[in-house]
C-alpha positions, 0 to 999 in steps of 0.5 A: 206070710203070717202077722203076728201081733205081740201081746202082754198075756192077752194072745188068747183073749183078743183073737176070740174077740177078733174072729167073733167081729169078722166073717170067715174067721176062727181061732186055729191053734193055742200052743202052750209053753213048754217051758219058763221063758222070760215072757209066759211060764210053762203051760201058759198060753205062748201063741195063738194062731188065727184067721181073719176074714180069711187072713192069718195072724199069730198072736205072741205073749211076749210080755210087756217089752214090746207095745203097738203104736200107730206106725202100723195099723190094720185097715178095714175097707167096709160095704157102708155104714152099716158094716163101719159101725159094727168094726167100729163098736167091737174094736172099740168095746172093753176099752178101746180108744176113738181117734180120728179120721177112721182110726182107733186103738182096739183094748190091747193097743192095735191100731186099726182104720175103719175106712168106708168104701165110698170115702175112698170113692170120694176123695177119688173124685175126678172134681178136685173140689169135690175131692176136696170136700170129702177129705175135708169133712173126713178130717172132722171125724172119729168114726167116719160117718158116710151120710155126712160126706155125702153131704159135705160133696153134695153142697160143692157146686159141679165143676165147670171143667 
């Protein structure tokens, strides 16, 4: 299975940006229109074939028809803060949007989460109280700040249970 991602014109663009920010990730194919089609003109760039971290994506110039929104997203799972912020800074750079809870819109749209491992490590917290903290204290967020849920499980007393 292949994601293919619809762009107005900029295929080219954002799969450079993407593999720069990811390990284990290239640009593989840039095919050209043969022809005029509704969306590019012939010898414009049509699709890019790509990989992130391992995965494949297609980048279609489909033209301004079709729009990304939030009903699909990419989620990242990251090592620590570290490896948040630098997802976090490059999708967002050149025109990107924050939004909360780990979410953003990177410059043409796409939705991503940047979503720590040890978030997801707290909110699995067998403590209901400590489970609760952590998604409490994410809930306050853009970009998730891992310190900060520390902290926010950190001050919930151990449970008795």
């Amino acid at each position: 299975m292949v994601t293919c991602l619809w762009f107005d014109g900029a295929a080219e663009e954002a799969a450079r940006r993407y593999t720069e920010l990811f390990p284990r990730s290239s640009v593989d194919a840039v095919v050209r229109s043969p022809a005029d089609n509704p969306s590019v003109s012939e010898g414009a760039v049509l699709t890019v074939e790509f990989t992130l971290d391992g995965r494949r994506f297609l980048g279609l110039n489909g033209g301004p028809a079709f729009t990304p929104n939030e009903a699909v997203s990419i989620q990242v799972h990251t090592a620590d803060q570290a490896e948040t912020d630098h997802y976090w800074d490059g999708l967002t750079a050149g025109g990107g949007q924050e939004s909360r809870c780990g979410w953003l819109k990177d410059p043409w749209g796409f939705s991503w989460q940047v979503v720590p491992r040890r978030l997801t490590e707290l909110m699995a917290d067998p403590d209901p109280d400590r489970a609760r903290a952590a998604m409490q204290s994410m809930m306050t967020m853009g970009k998730i700040d891992v310190a900060e849920l520390e902290r926010a499980v950190a001050a919930v007393p151990p449970s008795s249970s």
